[in-house]
N, C-alpha and C positions, 0 to 999 in steps of 0.2 A: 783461640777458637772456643775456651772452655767458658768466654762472659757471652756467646754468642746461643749456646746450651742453656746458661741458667736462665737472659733474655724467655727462651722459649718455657723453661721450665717456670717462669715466674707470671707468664699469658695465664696456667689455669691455678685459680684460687679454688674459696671454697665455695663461690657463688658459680664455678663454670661446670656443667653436665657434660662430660667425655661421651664420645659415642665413635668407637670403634667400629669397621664396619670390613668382613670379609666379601669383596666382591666375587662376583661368578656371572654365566652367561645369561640366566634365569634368574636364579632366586641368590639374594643379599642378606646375609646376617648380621643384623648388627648385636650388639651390646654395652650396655650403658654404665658406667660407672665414675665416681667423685676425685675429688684432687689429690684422695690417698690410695687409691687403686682399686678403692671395696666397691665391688660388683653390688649395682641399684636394683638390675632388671636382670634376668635371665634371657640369653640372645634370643631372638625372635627374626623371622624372614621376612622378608617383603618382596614382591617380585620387579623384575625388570621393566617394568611398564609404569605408565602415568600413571596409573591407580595406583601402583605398590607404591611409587614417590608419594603419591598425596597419602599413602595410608602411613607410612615412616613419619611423614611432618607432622602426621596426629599425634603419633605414642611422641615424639619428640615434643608436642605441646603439653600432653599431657605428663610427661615425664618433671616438664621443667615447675608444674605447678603442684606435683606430688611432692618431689624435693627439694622444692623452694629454692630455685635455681635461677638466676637471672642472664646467664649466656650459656650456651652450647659452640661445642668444637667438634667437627666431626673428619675421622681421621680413616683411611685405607690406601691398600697398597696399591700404586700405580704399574699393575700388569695388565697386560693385552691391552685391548680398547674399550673393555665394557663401561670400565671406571668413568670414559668422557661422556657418556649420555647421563649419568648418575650427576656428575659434576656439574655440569649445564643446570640441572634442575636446583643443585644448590646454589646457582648463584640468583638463580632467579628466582630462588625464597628468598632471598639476601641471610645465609648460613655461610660462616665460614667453614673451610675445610680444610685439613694438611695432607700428607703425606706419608704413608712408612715406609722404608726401606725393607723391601722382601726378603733381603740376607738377614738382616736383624729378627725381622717374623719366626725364619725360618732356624735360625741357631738358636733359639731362645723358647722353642717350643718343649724344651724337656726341664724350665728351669721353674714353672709351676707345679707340676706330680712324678716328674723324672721319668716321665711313660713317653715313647717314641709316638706316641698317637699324635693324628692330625685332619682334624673335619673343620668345616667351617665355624660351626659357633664355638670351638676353642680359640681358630683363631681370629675372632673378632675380638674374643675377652683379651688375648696379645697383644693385639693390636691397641686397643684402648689403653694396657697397661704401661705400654711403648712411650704413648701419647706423654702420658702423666710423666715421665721422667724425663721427657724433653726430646724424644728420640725420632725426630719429624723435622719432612722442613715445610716452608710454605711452597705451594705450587700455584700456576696461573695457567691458565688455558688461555693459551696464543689466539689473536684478536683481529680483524681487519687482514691490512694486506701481510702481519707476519702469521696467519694462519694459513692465507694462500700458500704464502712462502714454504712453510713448513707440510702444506698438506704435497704441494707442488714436488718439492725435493724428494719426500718419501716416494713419491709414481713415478719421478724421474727413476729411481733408482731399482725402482721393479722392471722399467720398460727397460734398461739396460739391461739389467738382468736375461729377459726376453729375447733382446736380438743379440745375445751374447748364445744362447740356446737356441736358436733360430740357426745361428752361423756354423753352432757343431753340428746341429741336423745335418745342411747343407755340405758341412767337409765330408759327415760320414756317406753321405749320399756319393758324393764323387768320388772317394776312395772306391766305392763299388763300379762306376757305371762309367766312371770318364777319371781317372787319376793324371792324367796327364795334366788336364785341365790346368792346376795350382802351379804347373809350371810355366805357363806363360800373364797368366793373372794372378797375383796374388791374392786381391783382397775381392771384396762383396760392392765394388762399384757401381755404377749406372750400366759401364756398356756388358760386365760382368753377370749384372743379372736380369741383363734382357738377354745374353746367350741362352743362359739359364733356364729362363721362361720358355723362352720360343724355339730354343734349338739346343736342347738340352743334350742328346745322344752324338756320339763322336758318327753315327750314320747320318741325323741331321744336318748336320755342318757340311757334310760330302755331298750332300745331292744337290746343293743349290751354289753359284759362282759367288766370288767375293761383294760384285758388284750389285745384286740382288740381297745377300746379306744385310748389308749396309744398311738399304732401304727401307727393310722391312724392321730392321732396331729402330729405325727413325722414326717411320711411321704409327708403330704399332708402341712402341716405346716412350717415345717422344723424346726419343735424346736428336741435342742438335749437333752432336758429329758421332762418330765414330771411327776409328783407327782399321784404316785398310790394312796398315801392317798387322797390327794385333788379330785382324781376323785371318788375315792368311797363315799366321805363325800359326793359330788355333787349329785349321784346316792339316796342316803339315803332322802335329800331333796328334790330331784327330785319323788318320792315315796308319799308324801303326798302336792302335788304344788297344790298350788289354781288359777294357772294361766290359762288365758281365753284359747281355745281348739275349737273357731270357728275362720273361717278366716289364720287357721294356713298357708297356701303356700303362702300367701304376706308377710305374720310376719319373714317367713323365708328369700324371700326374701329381705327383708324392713332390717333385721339386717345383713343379707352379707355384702348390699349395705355400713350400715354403717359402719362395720366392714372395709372393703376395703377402704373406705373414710379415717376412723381414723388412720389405718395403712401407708398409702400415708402421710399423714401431718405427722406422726410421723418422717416417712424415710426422706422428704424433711428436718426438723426442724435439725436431726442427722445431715445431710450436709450442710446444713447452718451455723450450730454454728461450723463447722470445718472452713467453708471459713473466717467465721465472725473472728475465733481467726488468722485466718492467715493473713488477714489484719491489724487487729490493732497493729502485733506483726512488721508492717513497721514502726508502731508511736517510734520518739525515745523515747521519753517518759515512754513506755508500761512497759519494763523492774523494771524502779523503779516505778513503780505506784502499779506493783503485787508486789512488796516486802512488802506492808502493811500485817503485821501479818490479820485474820478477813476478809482480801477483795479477793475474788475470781477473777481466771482468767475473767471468763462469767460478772461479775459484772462490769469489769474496761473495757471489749468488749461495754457492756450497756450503758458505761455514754461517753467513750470516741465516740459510734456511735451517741450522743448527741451533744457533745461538739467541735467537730474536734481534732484538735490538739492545745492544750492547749498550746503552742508557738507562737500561733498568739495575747495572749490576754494580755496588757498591765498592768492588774491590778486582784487579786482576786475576788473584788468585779463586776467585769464584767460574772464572772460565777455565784455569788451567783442573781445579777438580772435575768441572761439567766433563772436558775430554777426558779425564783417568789418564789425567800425567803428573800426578802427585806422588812422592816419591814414596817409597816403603822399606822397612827393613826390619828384619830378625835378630834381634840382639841380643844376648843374655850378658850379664857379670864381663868375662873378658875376653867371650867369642862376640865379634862385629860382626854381624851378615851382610852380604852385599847389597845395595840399595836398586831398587826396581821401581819403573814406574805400577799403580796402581791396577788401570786397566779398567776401574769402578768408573764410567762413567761412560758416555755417547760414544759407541764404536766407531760412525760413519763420521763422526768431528775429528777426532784424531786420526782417521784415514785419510781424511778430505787435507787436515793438516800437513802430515808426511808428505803427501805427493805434491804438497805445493813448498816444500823445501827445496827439492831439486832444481826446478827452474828459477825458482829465487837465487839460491849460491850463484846460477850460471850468470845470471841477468843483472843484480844487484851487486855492487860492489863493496859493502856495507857488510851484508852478510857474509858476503865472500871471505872477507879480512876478519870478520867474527868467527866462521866455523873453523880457518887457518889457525885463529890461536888458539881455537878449543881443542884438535888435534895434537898441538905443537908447543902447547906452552910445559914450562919446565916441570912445573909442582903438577901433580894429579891431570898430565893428559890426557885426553878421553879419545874412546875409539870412534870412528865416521859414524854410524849408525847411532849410536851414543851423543855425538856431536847434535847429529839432526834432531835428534830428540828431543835437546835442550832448547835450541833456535824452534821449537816447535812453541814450546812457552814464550819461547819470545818473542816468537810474531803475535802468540796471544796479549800480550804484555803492550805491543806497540799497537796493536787495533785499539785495546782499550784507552792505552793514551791520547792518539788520534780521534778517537771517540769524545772523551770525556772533555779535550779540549779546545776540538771542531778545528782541527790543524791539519795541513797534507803533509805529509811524511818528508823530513830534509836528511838527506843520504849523508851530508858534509856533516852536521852535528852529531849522527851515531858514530861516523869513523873517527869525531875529535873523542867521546865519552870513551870511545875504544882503544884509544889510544892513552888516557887519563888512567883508564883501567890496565893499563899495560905499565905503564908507569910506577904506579900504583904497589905492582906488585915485584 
């Protein structure tokens, strides 16, 4: 990793102009400085708007002809969102740009004057100084259909959110007003929450016969059955409900509302995960990625809305850092520390990752006979959780070989190399 550092450390000479730049919601400070870290210009702001961009690419014109500079590099930290509208305008001056790591910004701010202080134009001048010793990677704002992908995934993942909070509304609601309820329905169905809507109160459900019920889910609902038993079962429980019976015309409307809310996010999420699989089926990749026995279509949409397109990436171990499954440890002299994964990297990729271990071991055979020896083998067996961990790299390991050499995944050849590695040992 260390010839991949000096690579970066050897981009700026003494022809390249540094321009460090702390982003914000408004106003941007940058700071300019050479390929030995000596500040040119004193930070100066420009603001978030087309003018501030055009007024930045001025002092950067002029900068570069005051210092007799024939390239610029221009470098800040990728927090929140503001950074991508700032980004877009440099690609479209044709300016290159990097990235700093906010941890490094942020541990490193006391090793210019040893003062706890922290404003922006200190740390632009950081930032720039960061630059110069290699402390950046390159970044790319995602393009075509893996920006859909990526914008896609992110909304996916709020509207979940949504009818996840939509659903506790609704329990706390019938904890008050109808707790019976969850005992003959479990979950936030179709015929569930047209009760819900239309006949929400355990008084509701009494005034009107089974056979009229029915009708009116159908009609007004538009489901094409509904279960006589289930509403009569509802009716029975509805008959002895200890639910509260003041306040009732808010309660009603307070669960429409929810109702109607949890049903939108349901409708949006259905069409979403249509668009989402019809983008990523642009990825060439896509084809042999779902050929994994265990891996869902929805699951290889999740990591590839993570990952881009795994064509850009030189090495596997560039996906297993992007998740923060890179291993760590504390060591000194003759105390070992235990080793941990990282955790520095894409939260929702390593999530997306774990939960598609499970059904993989179930589904795949391959995997199955891999996590059994990781468990169980003699020298340094690992715990389940531990196990899953490691297969978590590994399925990053096997996308990118499937990737890189346009193959569908043969379940017979991992179990012979697992068995050669059994062998072996």
């Amino acid at each position: 990793m260390n010839h991949n550092r000096n690579e970066r450390i050897n981009q700026i000479t003494e022809d390249t102009l540094v321009i460090g730049i702390d982003i914000a919601k408004e106003t941007h400070y940058a700071c300019a400085v050479d390929d030995r870290s000596r500040e040119l210009q004193k930070a100066f702001g420009f603001k978030q708007s087309r003018e501030g961009f055009e007024l930045f690419y001025e002092r950067i014109q002029t900068f570069l002809d005051r210092h007799k500079k024939q390239k610029v590099l221009v470098g800040f930290e990728p927090t929140g969102h503001y950074w991508m509208n700032f980004a877009s305008f440099l690609l479209e001056v044709d300016i290159p740009f990097v990235t700093v790591n906010p941890m490094n910004v942020k541990r490193s701010k006391e090793f210019e004057d040893n003062i706890q202080t922290k404003n922006d134009k200190k740390d632009s001048r950081l930032i720039a100084k960061l630059m110069v010793g290699g402390n950046f990677t390159y970044s790319k704002l995602p393009e075509g259909a893996e920006a859909e992908l990526r914008n896609g995934s992110a909304m996916r993942w709020k509207l979940k959110e949504e009818r996840a909070r939509f659903m506790n509304q609704m329990t706390r609601w019938l904890d008050q007003y109808f707790p019976e309820f969850k005992s003959v329905i479990k979950g936030y169905g179709q015929l569930a929450c047209a009760m819900l809507k239309h006949t929400p109160l355990p008084q509701d459900l009494l005034s009107q016969d089974v056979e009229t019920l029915v009708t009116m889910y159908k009609e007004k609902q538009g489901l094409r059955s509904a279960s006589k038993k289930t509403v009569r079962a509802m009716q029975r429980v509805a008959e002895r409900s200890i639910g509260r019976t003041e306040g009732t015309e808010i309660a009603r409307f307070e669960i429409m509302t929810l109702v109607d809310q949890f049903l939108l996010v349901e409708e949006r999420l259905e069409e979403l995960d249509t668009r989402l699989r019809q983008w990523a089926e642009e990825f060439i990749e896509f084809k042999h990625l779902v050929s994994i026995p265990g891996i869902s279509d929805k699951t290889v949409v999740d990591l590839l809305a993570e990952t881009g397109s795994l064509n850009k990436y030189d090495n596997p171990r560039q996906l297993i850092k992007l998740a923060g499954l890179t291993l760590r440890e504390n060591s000194s002299g003759k105390y070992k520390g235990m080793k941990k994964i990282s955790k520095r990297g894409r939260k929702r990729l390593r999530s997306h990752l774990f939960r598609a271990i499970l059904p993989l071991i179930r589904n795949n055979r391959a995997f199955y006979e891999l996590y059994q020896y990781y468990i169980s083998r003699s020298q340094n067996p690992l715990k389940k959780k531990e196990a899953m961990v490691v297969l978590c790299g590994k399925l990053l390991k096997i996308f990118f070989g499937l990737s890189t050499h346009q193959v569908h995944f043969d379940e017979d050849q991992m179990i012979q190399d697992l068995h050669c590695l059994k062998q072996a040992a």
